[in-house]
C-alpha positions as MATLAB code, in Angstrom:
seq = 'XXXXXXXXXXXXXXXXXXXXXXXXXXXXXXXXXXXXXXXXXXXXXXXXXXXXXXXXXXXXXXXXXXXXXXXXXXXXXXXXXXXXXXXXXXXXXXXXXXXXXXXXXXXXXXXX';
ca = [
     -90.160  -32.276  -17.352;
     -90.300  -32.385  -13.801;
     -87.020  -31.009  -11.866;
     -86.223  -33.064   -8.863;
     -86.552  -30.106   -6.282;
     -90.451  -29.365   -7.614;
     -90.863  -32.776   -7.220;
     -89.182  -32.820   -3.669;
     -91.144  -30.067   -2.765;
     -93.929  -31.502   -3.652;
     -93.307  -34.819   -1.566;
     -92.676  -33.022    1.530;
     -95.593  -30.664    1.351;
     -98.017  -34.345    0.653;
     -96.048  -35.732    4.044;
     -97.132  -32.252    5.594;
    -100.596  -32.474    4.881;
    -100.767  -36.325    5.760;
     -99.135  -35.537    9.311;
    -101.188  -32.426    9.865;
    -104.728  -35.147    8.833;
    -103.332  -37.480   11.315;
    -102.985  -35.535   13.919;
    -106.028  -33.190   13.385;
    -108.790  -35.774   15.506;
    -106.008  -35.597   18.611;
    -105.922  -31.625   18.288;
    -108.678  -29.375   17.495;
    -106.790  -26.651   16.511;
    -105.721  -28.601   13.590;
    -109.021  -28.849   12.250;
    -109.047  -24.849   11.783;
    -107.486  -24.491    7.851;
    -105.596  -21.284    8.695;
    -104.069  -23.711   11.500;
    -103.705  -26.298    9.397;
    -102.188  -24.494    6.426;
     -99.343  -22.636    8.561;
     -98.257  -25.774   10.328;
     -98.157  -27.723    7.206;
     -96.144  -25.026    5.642;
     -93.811  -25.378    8.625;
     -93.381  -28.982    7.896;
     -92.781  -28.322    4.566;
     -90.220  -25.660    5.023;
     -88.565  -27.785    7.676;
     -88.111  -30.658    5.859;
     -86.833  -28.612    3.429;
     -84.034  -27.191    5.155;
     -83.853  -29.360    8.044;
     -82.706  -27.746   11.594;
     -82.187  -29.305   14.987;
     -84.304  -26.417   16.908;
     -87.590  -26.468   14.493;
     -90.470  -27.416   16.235;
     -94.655  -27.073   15.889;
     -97.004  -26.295   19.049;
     -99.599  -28.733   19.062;
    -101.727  -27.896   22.023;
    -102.290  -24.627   23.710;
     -99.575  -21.955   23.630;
    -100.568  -21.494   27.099;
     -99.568  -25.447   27.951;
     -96.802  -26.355   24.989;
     -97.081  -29.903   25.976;
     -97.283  -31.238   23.178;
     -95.136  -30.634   19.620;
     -93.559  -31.566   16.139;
     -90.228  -32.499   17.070;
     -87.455  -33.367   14.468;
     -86.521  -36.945   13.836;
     -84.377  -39.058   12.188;
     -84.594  -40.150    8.587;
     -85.967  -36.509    7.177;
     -89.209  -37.111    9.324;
     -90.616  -35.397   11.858;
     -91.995  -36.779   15.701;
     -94.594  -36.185   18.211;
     -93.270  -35.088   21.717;
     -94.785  -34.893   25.353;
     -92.621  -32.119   27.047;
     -95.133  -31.206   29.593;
     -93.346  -29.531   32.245;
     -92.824  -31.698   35.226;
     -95.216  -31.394   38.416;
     -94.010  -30.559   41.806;
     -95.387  -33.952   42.977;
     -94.293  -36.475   40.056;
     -97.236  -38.525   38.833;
     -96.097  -41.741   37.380;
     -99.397  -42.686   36.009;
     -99.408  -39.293   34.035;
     -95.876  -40.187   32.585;
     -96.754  -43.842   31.234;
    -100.051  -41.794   29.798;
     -98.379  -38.680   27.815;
     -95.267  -41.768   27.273;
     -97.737  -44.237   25.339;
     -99.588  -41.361   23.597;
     -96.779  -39.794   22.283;
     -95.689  -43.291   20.771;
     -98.665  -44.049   19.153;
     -99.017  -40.271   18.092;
     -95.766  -40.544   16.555;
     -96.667  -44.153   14.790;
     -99.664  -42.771   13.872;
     -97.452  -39.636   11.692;
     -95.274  -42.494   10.685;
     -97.428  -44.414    9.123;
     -99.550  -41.712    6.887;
     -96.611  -39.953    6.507;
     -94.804  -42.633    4.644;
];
């Protein structure tokens, strides 16, 4: 038999991988396994033992615009938090705005 926490364990470290295939096409480091496999076990530990401060580096270290964010409901988000320029740029905004949506639908939806 099964106990409930393997099988827990094992759902959140399927909704790891899923997130970490969605999101490898929109950044190339994902498509590196070593990459892959250490965010995906951050997922899984997260969702595990769920924290407010938790979050994944998706781009460049260098840049940190974009991460894994926590969200509501045991699942996890994509965030813009690119730092903001000395001259705003609105167009920029609605951009990293609408991609981060769709990013975050996208993790939604194979994640579910």
């Amino acid at each position: 038999m099964i106990r409930r926490s393997d099988r827990r364990t094992a759902d959140h470290a399927r909704y790891a991988r899923q997130v970490v295939q969605a999101l490898a096409p929109h950044f190339g480091d994902l498509a590196d396994p070593t990459t892959a496999a250490t965010v995906e076990r951050s997922i899984t530990a997260y969702l595990a033992a769920p924290f407010d401060g938790w979050e994944v580096i998706l781009d460049s270290p260098a840049l940190a615009n974009w991460r894994l964010k926590p969200d509501t409901g045991g699942r996890i988000r994509v965030a813009c938090t690119r730092m903001p320029p000395r001259t705003p740029d609105a167009v920029q905004e609605q951009r990293d705005l609408e991609r981060e949506r769709a990013l975050t639908a996208l993790v939604q939806e194979h994640g579910s």
